[in-house]
Structures are given as C-alpha cells and as structure tokens.
C-alpha positions in Angstrom: 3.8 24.4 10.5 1.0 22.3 9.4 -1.0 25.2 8.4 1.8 26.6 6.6 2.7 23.6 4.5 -1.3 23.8 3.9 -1.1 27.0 2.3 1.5 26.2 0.5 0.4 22.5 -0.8 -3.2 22.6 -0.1 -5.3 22.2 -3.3 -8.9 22.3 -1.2 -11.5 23.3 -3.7 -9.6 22.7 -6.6 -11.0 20.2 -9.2 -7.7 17.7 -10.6 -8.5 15.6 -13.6 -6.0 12.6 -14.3 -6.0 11.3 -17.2 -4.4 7.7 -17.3 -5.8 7.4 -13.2 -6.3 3.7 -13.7 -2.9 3.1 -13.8 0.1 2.7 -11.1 1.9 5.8 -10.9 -0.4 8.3 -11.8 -3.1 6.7 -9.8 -0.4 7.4 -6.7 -1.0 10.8 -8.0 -4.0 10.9 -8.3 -4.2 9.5 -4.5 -1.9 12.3 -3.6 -3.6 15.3 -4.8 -7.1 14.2 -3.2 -5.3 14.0 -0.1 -4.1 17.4 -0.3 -7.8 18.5 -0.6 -8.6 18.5 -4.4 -12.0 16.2 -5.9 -10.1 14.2 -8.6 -11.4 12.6 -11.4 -10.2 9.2 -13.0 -9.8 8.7 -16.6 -9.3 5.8 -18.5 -10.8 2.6 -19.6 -10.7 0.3 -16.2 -13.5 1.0 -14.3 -12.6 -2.1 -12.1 -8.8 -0.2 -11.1 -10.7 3.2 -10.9 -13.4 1.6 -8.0 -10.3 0.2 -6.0 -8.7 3.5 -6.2 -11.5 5.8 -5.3 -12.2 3.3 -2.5 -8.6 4.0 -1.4 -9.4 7.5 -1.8 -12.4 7.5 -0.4 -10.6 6.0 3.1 -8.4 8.6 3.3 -11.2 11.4 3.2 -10.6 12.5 -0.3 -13.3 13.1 -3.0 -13.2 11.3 -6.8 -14.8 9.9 -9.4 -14.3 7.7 -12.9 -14.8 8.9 -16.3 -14.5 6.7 -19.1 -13.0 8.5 -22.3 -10.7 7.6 -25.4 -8.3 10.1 -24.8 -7.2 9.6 -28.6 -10.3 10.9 -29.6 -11.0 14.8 -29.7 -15.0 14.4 -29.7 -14.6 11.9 -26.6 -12.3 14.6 -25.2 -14.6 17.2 -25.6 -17.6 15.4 -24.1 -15.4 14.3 -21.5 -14.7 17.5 -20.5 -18.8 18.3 -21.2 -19.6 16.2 -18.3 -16.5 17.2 -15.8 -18.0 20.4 -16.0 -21.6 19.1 -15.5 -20.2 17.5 -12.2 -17.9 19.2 -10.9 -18.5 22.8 -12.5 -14.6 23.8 -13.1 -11.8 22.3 -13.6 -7.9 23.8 -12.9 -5.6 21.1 -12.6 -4.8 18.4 -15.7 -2.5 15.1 -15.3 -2.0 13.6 -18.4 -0.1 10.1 -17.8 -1.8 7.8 -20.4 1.1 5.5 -22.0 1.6 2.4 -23.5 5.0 1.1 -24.8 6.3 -2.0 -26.1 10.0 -3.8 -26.6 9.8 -4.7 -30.1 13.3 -4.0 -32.1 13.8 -1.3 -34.1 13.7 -2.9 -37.6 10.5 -4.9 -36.4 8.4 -2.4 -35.5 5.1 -2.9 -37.5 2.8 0.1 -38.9 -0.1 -0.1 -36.2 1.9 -0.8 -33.4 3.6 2.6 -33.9 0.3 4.4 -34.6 -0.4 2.7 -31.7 1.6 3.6 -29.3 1.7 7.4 -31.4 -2.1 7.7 -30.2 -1.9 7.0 -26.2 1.4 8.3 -26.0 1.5 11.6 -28.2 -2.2 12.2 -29.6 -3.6 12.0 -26.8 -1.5 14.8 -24.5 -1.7 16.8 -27.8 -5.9 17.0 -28.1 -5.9 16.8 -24.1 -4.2 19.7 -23.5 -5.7 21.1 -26.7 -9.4 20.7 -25.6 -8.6 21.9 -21.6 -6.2 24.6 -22.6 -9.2 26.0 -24.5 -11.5 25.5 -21.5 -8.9 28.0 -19.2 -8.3 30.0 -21.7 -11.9 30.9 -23.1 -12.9 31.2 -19.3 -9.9 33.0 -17.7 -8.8 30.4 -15.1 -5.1 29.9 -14.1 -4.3 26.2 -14.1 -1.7 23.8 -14.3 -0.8 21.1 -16.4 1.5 18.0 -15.9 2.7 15.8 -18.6 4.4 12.6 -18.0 7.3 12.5 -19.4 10.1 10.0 -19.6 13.6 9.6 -19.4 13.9 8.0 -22.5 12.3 11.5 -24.0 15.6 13.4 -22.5 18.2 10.7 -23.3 18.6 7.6 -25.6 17.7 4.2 -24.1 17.7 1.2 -25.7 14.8 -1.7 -26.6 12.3 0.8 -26.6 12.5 3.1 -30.0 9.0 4.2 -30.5 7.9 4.7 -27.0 11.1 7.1 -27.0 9.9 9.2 -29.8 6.8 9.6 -28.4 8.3 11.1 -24.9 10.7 13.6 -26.3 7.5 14.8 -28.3 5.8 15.6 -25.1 8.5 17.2 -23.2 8.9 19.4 -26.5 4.8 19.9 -26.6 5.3 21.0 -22.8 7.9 23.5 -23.2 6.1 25.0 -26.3 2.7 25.3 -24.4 4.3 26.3 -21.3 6.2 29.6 -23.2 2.5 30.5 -25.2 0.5 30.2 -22.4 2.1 31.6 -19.6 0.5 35.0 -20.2 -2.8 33.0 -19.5 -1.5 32.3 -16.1 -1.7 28.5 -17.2 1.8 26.4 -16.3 2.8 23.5 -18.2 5.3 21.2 -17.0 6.7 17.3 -17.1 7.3 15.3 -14.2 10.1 12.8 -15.8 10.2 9.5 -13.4 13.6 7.2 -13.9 12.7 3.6 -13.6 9.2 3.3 -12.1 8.1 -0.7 -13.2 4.3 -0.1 -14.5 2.0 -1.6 -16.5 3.6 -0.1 -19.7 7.0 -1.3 -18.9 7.4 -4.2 -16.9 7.6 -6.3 -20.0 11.4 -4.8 -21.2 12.6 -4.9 -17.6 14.4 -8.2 -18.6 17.1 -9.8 -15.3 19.9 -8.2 -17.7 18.3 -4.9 -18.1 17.2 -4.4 -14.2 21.0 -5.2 -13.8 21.8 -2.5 -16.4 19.8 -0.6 -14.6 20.6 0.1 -11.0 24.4 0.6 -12.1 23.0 3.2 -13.6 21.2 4.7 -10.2 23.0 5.8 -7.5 20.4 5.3 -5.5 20.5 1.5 -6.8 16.6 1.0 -6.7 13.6 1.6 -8.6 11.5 4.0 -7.5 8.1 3.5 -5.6 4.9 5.2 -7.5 4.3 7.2 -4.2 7.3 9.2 -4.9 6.0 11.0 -8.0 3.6 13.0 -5.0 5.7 15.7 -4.1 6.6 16.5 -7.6 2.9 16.3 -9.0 1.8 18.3 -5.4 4.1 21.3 -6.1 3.4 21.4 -9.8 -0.2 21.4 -8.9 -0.3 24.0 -6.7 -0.9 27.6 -7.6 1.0 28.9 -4.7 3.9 26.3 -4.0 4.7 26.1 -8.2 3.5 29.8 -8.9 6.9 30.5 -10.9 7.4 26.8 -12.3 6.9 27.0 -15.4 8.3 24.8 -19.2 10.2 22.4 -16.4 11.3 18.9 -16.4 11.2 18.2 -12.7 13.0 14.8 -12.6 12.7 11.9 -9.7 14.7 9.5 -11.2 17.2 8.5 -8.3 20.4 10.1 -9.6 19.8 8.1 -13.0 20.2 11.6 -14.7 22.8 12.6 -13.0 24.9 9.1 -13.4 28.0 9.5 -16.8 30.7 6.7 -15.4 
C-alpha cells in the first residue's frame, strides 16, 4: 500500500518553491511536501520563522532552504528565481500563499493600505506566476501551481473588504492561467481554506465573530494548518492531480456548504 500511495503522492526529486513559507499554513505546506520527498524552498522576509521550519523539516528527513525576495517586485522575482535555479537546477512545483489583510471598515480604508494589501495579496501571485510560468514554459516542464485562495474570494464576508477583492482576483487569475496553459502541461489551481486563524487574520477574529463563525461550520471548529496537506499533496503531484486542473479545492469544514 505504502508503495502505492508513494507513487501516487510521492514528489521525490521534485523541487517545490513556497512562496509566503514563513508563515503558518503554508509553512504546514511547505512541511508537507518535503515530507513527501520534494527539496522545498522558503520565501519570504523572516529568516528567523524560516530556520525553525527547516529545522522542523530537517528532523523529519526532508530537504529545504530560505530565500529572501519581495515578491511584489518582478526584478526580485526574477533574481529569485536566478538563484533557485543556481541551487537547485529546476523547479516544477510553485505555492504562492503570501497575504496580508486587515479589518479596517469600508469607508475607512486609506489609499496605501489598499495598495498595500493589492501588492502581497494580488501583485504578487500575478508577477509570481508570471516570471515561473515563463521558466516551464520556455523550458518545457509540466508543473503545478497552487494559489491560496480564500473564501471570502468565493462569497461575501464581512469586516474585511479589501482583502476580499484581492482573493476573488486570484481565484479568477487561477482559472484564466489554468484554461491558457493547460496545453503546456502546467496546472493551476487554488486551495481555498475556511477559517484557518493566521498571522493575517487573527486580528478580525473578534469573541462575536469566532461565535459567528462556527454557526456557520458544521464541523463547529477552525481548522488546523496541517489540514491544508492533503489538498496541497494531490495538487502537487503530477500523477495523483494529473487531470486537476482551474479548481477550487475547498477545506473549509462544511462552511461552504452551510445556507440555514
């Protein structure tokens, strides 16, 4: 069985660059897909998270390494991928989970907090997957990409206006990629997590909103960043996710799923 799931699942000598590694869930992710085999670089700006990670990592057998990059930037970008190559020599798996987000109401929202959040959220998947989709393309290499998504891309939620736009941008970048490139053998898809508390959201998850919340999931918790693994594992593997292509692949706890 064990060999079977392997073929399946196994990513061994694949190269998985995660872009927002430094954080909670996607550094669960990132965990995950170096224990299915793969040598996984960490991007972002904490070197101190990415060492405790890659120790984690590390203890588990798995191969990594940090990159620093401002993924808003398509020159960083570009050298960033420069230097992945350098090390590693390919590349044929890309996480991008960078995010930021912020309650401010609607009518408060100032200029350079929406540019802001704009950047992490929606630049930078848009010159990521600009600059590595070139990369596959140019050099013929099936790949897969995995965009974070949201729920508040798919439906409305309150407090959280901005962030919202920049979500349903990225699951419509996703689907657009994933129909123009599919003749490349390159998949695009979005994992979409319910209520994960992270970094980038703990600060809305007010005592009424948590409440608001699990009436909301039928499974009447949040979810735990190690359950975004099986999702990222079979979107990341060439074998298991060889006909997933333009999806939303949601682990949200029934929150979808939940009308009255």
């Amino acid at each position: 069985m064990s060999t079977y799931l392997d073929s399946l699942f196994g990513l061994k000598r694949k190269t998985a660059v995660v872009i927002g590694g430094t954080g909670e869930l996607c550094g669960a992710i990132a965990d995950g897909l170096a224990r299915a085999g793969a040598e996984v670089i960490l991007v972002g700006r904490n070197e101190e998270r990415a060492r405790a990670r890659l120790d984690k990592i590390a203890e588990s057998g798995g191969r990594g390494y940090f990159l620093g990059c401002d993924v808003t930037s398509k020159p960083e970008l570009e050298s960033l991928l420069g230097t992945i190559l350098d090390r590693s020599g390919k590349c044929e798996i890309l996480v991008n989970g960078a995010g930021v987000n912020s309650p401010t109401p609607f009518l408060d929202v100032p200029e350079e907090e929406y540019d802001r959040i704009f950047a992490a959220n929606t630049r930078a998947v848009f010159f990521t997957c600009q600059v590595f989709g070139s990369y596959f393309i140019d050099y013929n290499i099936p790949a897969s990409i995995i965009n974070i998504g949201s729920m508040s891309g798919l439906i409305p939620l309150s407090r959280v206006f901005t962030y919202s736009m920049t979500k349903a941008a990225v699951h419509n970048l996703t689907k657009n990629l994933a129909r123009e490139w599919a003749p490349h053998k390159i998949r695009v898809n979005t994992i979409v997590p319910g209520f994960f508390p992270a970094e980038q959201n703990r600060k809305v998850l007010t005592e009424d909103r948590v409440a608001a919340i699990m009436r909301h999931t039928p499974m009447a918790r949040f979810g735990e960043s190690e359950e975004l693994v099986g999702a990222a594992l079979l979107l990341a593997s060439e074998k298991a996710g060889s006909f997933i292509t333009g999806a939303e692949l949601i682990v949200d706890g029934g929150y979808a799923a939940m009308t009255i």
